[in-house]
N, C-alpha and C positions, 0 to 999 in steps of 0.2 A: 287276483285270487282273493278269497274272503276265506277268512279262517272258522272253522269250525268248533276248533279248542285244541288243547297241547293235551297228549295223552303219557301214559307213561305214569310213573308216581316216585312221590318223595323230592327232593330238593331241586330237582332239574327243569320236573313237570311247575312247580311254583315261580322259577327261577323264570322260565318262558311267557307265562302269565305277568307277572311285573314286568316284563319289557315289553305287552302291551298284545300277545299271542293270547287274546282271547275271541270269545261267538262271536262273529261279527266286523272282525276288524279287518280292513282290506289290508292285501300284502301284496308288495310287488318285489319284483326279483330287478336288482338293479345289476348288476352283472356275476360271473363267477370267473376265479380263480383260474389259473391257466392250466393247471392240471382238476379242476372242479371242483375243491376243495378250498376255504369257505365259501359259502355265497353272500354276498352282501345282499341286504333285504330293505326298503322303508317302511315301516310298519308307524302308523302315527303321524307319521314327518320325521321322523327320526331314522338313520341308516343304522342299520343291524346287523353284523358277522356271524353267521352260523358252522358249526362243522355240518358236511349233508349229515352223517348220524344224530348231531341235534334237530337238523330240519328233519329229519323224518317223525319226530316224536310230534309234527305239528300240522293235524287234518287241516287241507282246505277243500275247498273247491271254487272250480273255474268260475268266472263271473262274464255274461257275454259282454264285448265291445260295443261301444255303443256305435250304429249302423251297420252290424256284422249282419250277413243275411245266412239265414238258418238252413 
């Protein structure tokens, strides 16, 4: 996934941005919670905890595999 930008506004939306949720950045989901609840993320090289209510504040979109056939 490639992030699009963190939406939303005020200290949460900025809070996402400094952990590196900005245009451009690939994200991947390294696994979730047994009931779904955090997901762990690497954004950067760095692993990231979200609540899903915080990942929702954060557009991506899919990025195809590389030799995926269309």
């Amino acid at each position: 996934m490639q992030t699009r930008g963190a939406g939303g506004s005020g200290d949460l939306s900025l809070r996402l941005m400094e952990m590196g949720f900005v245009p451009g950045t690939v994200v991947t989901l390294i696994k979730r919670a047994p009931l779904g609840d955090p997901l762990e993320l690497r954004v950067r090289g760095s692993h990231v905890s979200l609540r899903r209510a915080e990942a929702r504040l954060v557009e991506v979109e899919m990025l195809e595999r590389p030799g995926a056939s269309a």
